[in-house]
N, C-alpha and C positions, 0 to 999 in steps of 0.2 A: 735557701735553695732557689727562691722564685726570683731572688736579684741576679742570680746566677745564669738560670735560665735566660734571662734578660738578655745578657753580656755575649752567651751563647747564641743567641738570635740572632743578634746584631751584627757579633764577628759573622755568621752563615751569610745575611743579606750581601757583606762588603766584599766576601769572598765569591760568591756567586755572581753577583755584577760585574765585578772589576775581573776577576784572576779569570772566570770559565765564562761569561760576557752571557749571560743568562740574563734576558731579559728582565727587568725589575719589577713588572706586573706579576709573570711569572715567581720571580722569588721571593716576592712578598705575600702573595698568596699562600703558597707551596709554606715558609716559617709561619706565617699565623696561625696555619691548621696546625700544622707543629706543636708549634708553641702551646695551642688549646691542648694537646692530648698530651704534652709531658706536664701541663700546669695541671691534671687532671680533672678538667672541666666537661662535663656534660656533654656530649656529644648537640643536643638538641639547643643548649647552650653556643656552641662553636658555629652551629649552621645560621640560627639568629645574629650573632656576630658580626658573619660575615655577609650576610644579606642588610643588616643592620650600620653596620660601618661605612661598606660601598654606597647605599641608596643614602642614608644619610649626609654622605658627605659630597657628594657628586650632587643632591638634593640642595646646599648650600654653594656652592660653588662652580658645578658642571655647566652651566647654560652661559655663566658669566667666562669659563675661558673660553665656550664656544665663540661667544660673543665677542670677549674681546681681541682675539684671535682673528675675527672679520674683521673690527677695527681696522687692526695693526697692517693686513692686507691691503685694504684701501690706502692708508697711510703711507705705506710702501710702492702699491703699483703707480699711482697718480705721483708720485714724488712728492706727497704733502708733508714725509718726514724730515725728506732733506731739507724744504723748504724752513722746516721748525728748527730742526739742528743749524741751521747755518747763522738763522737771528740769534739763538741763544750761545749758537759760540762767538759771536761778532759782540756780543752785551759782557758776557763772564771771560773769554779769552780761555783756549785752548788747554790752557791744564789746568783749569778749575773743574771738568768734568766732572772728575771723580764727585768733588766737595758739592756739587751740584746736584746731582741723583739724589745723594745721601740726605741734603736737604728738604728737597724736592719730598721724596718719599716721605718723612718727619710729617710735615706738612699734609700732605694729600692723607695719611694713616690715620689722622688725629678723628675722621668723621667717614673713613670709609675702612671694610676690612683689608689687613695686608695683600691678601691673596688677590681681592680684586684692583688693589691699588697696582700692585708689579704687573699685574694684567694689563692694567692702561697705559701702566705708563715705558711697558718694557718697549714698544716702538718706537717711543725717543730716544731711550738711551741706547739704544742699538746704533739710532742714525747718530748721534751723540759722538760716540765713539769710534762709529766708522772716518764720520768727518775729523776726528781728531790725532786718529789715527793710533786710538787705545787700544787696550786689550779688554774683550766684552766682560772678564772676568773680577776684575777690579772693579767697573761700572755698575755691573749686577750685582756683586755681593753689598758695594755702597749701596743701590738701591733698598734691597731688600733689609739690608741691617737698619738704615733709617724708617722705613715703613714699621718693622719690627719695636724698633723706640718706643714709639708715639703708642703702637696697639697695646704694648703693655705696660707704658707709665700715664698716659695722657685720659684723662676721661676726653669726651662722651664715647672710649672706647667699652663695648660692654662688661670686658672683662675686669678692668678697673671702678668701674662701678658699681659694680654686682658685690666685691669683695669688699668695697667700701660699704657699700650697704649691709652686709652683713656682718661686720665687725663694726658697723657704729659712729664709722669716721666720718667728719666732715666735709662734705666734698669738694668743697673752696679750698681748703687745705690741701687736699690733696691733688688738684690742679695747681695751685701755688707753688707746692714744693716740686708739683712733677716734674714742670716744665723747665725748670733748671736743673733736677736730678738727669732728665732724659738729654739733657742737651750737652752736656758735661760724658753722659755714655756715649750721645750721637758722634762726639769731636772724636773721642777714643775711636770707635765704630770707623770713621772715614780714612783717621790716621794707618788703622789696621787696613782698609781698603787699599790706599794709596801705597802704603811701604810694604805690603805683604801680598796682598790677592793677587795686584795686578802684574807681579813678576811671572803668572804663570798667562803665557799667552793663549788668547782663544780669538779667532778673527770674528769678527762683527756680521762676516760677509757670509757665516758658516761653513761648509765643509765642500760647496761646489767649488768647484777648480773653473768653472766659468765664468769666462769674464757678464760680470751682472748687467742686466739692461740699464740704461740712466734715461730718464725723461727730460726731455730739453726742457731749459729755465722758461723760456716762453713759454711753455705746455703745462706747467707746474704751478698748482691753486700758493698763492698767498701764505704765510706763516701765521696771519691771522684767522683764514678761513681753515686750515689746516688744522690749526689749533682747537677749533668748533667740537668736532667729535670725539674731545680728549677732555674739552673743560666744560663742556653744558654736562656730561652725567656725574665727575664728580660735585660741579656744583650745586645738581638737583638733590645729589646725596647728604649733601651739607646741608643742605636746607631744610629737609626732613629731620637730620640731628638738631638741628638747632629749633626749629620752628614747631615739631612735633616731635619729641623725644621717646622713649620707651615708656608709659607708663604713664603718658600725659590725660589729663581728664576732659582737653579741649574735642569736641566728638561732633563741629562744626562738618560742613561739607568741603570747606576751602581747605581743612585741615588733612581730613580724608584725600583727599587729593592729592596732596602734597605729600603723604604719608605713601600712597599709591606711585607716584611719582618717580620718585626718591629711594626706591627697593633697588639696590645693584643690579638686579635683574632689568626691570623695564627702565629706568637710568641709561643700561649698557646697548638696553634693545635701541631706544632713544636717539642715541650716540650714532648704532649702527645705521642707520634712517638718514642722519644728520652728512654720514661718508657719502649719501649720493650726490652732495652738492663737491665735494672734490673733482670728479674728472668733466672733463669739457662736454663728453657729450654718452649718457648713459646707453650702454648696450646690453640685450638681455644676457648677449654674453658675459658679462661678469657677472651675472647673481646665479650662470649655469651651474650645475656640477660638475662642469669641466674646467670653469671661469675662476675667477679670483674668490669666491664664495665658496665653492664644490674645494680647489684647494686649501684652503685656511681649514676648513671644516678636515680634511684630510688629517693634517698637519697636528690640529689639536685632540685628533683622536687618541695618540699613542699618552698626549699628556693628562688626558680624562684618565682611560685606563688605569695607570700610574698613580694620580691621585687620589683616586677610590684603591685601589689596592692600599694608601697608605691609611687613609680610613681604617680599615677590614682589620692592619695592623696593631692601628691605636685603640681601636675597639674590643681586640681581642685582649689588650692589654687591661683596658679598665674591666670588662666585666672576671678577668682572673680573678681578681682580687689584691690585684700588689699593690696599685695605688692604697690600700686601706692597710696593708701591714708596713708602706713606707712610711707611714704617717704616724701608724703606732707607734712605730720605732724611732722613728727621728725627734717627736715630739717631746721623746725623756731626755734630749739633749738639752744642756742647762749652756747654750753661747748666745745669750741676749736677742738685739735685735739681728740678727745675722739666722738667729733659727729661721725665720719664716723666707730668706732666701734659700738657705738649704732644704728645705721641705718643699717648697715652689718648683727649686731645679730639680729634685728627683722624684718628682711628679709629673713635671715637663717632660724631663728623658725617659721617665717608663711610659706614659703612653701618650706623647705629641701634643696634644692642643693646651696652648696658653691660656686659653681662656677657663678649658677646665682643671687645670693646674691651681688658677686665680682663685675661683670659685671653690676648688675643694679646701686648698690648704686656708683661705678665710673661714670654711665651716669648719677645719678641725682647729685652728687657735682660738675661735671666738669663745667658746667655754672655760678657756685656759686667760683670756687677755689680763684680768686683774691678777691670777697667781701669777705671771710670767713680768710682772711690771710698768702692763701698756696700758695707763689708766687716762690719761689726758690728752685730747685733743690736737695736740702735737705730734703725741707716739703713737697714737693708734694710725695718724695719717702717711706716719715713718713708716707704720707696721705694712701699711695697704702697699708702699713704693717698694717695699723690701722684698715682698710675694711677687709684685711685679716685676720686678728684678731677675726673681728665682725664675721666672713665666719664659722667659726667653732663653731660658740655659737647659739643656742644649739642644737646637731644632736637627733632629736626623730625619732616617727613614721611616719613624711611625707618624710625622709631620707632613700634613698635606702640602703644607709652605714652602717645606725644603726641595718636595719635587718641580711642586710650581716653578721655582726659582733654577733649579739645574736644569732642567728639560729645558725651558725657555731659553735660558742662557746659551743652551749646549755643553753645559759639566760633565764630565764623566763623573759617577758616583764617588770615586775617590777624590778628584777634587772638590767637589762638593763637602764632602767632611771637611778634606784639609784647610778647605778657602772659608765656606759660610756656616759651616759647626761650630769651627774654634771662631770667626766671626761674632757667634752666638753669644760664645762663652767671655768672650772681650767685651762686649756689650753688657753683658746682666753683669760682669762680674764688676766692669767701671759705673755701675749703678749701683751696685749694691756697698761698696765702698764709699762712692758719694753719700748714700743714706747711714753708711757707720760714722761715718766725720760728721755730721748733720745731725747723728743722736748723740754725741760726746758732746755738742756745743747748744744745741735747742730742746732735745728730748727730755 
């Protein structure tokens, strides 16, 4: 009954958004309390939830699409995008787009989270695509299905390491194998971009019918100085992963630094700091709140909302208790290494976060890894890419990720499914197939 329920949620969110245009803040608050009192959950339960889910995950994420949301403003009103879009289409040529986001993101994903990665970097490919004359729809799900890769096959993402660590696997292994498992899902991922997403057109330019301001080429910073407020906070972020990892015992002050640095949050703030050197000559009108500052800030409020509401969602989902009866249940299936993708994906699709998909389905096999036949250092590290796999199938509406990504884009809710859900599903599913041919020949 509680899978049931689920299904029932779900169909209510698509139908409220799409059919009767009910705001999505709205209708995901409105199903989560739901949801709590046909799951027959506690009332005091349900209000934790939802005070829990929203602060929690807006506490992760909120400040970084403020932030990056000013970025992107700057970027746009000084014309430092176009400046970027135009060198990287004059270097890859005009319908490599697609294959270029999808990359890109891979990339940038491997040492920062998705959600702040399509943050940074959703204002190139906007200009990206305008200059190319694509559809943003195509561009952005390429994006985000590459970011999506890396976060759940590539360590030093947490989720893949977390699950290695607690099943035991080697983690050279499992960077070894990831990174041709991921990249082999990435190719599928773009091919699905390019020949499917991008038929459904969404302009770049969004829904004004005005013709947009352009900033003359004389007035417009460099593609190198443009580029400054886009690569100094992922590369502070990288720096931190690599230099001072989770768990690290170096407790140095150069480290703490650099550990301080390197948080997406002051990273982003960093960044924003970094946008004053874009326009020719700073006026307090643009940090007003009527200025370029006050609007971004506008702009990203509907999409906070929205992602905390998906929070509220996925929180009401785990503390139900389905995540624990999907796990009971699926875990007496006897299909090899392909179980821990289906226990992954339907832990993913009942309540949203990849990372805690990763994390639970490695603590409910780890008791199980010698009866189920994952004994050696090879399979256990099959075992961790296979979970990772299941981690990204399928991202909806209890998925802070999946708002990120339509709201920014401009999706309507229904395409959203139809473009970057089955997206999802393309992606875990050409990874998880990679790692069944990879345990018939190495496991």
């Amino acid at each position: 009954m509680e899978l049931a329920y689920l299904l029932i949620a779900v169909v209510l969110i698509i139908l409220l958004t799409t059919r009767f245009r009910v705001h999505p803040f709205i209708a995901l608050l409105i199903i989560s309390i739901g949801y709590g009192f046909i799951a027959g959950m506690p009332y005091e339960t349900i209000v934790n939830a939802i005070n829990g889910g929203f602060g929690n995950t807006l506490g992760k994420v909120g400040l970084i699409i403020f932030l990056g949301v000013i970025i992107g403003a700057f970027l746009e009103q000084t014309g430092g995008a176009f400046a970027i879009a135009e060198k990287v289409l004059s270097i890859i040529g005009k319908k490599r787009v697609t294959a270029a986001m999808g990359i890109i993101g891979y990339v940038v994903s491997i040492p920062v989270f998705a959600d702040s990665g399509f943050l940074l970097l959703h204002p190139l490919n906007k200009s990206l695509s305008k200059g190319a004359k694509l559809s943003l729809a195509g561009t952005a799900v390429a994006l985000g299905l590459g970011l999506l890769a890396s976060h759940t096959l590539v360590p030093p993402t947490p989720g893949p390491i977390a699950a290695a660590g607690i099943i035991g696997a080697d983690l050279g292994l499992v960077i070894g194998l990831g990174i041709p498992v991921s990249l082999v899902a990435l190719f599928m991922a773009i091919l699905f971009a390019r020949k499917y997403a991008s038929r459904t057109y969404i302009d770049p330019q969004g829904e004004t019918k005005e013709e947009p301001k352009t900033v003359e080429v004389n007035q417009r910073p460099g593609a190198l100085r443009s580029s400054i407020p886009i690569l100094v906070p992922i590369l502070l972020i990288i720096l931190k992963s690599v230099l001072n990892p989770a768990g690290s015992e170096d407790k140095s002050e150069l480290m703490a630094i650099i550990a301080f640095i390197g948080e997406p949050v002051i990273a982003l703030l960093i960044g924003v700091f970094l946008c004053l050197l874009l326009p020719r000559k700073i006026t307090y009108e643009m940090l007003s709140s009527s200025g370029w500052v006050g609007k971004a800030v506008k702009d990203a409020a509907s999409i906070v909302l929205i992602t905390g509401a998906g929070g509220i969602f996925g929180q009401i989902l785990q503390d139900s208790g389905i995540a624990t009866t999907l796990g009971a249940t699926l875990s007496t299936w006897n299909i090899g290494i392909l179980l821990p993708f289906v226990l992954a994906a339907a832990l993913k699709t009942a309540q949203g976060s990849s990372t805690v998909a990763l994390i639970t389905t490695a603590s409910i096999l780890m008791p199980m890894m010698a009866t189920l036949g994952f004994e050696t250092d090879v399979q256990k590290a099959l075992v961790v890419l296979s979970i990772g796999a299941g981690s990204s199938v399928i991202s909806h509406a209890n998925d802070s990720f999946f708002w990120v990504v339509t709201q920014l884009s401009g999706m309507k809710v229904n395409h959203g499914y139809r473009l970057f859900s089955l997206g999802t599903f393309v992606l875990g599913s050409s990874a998880a197939l990679t790692v069944f041919l990879l345990y018939q020949f190495i496991g």
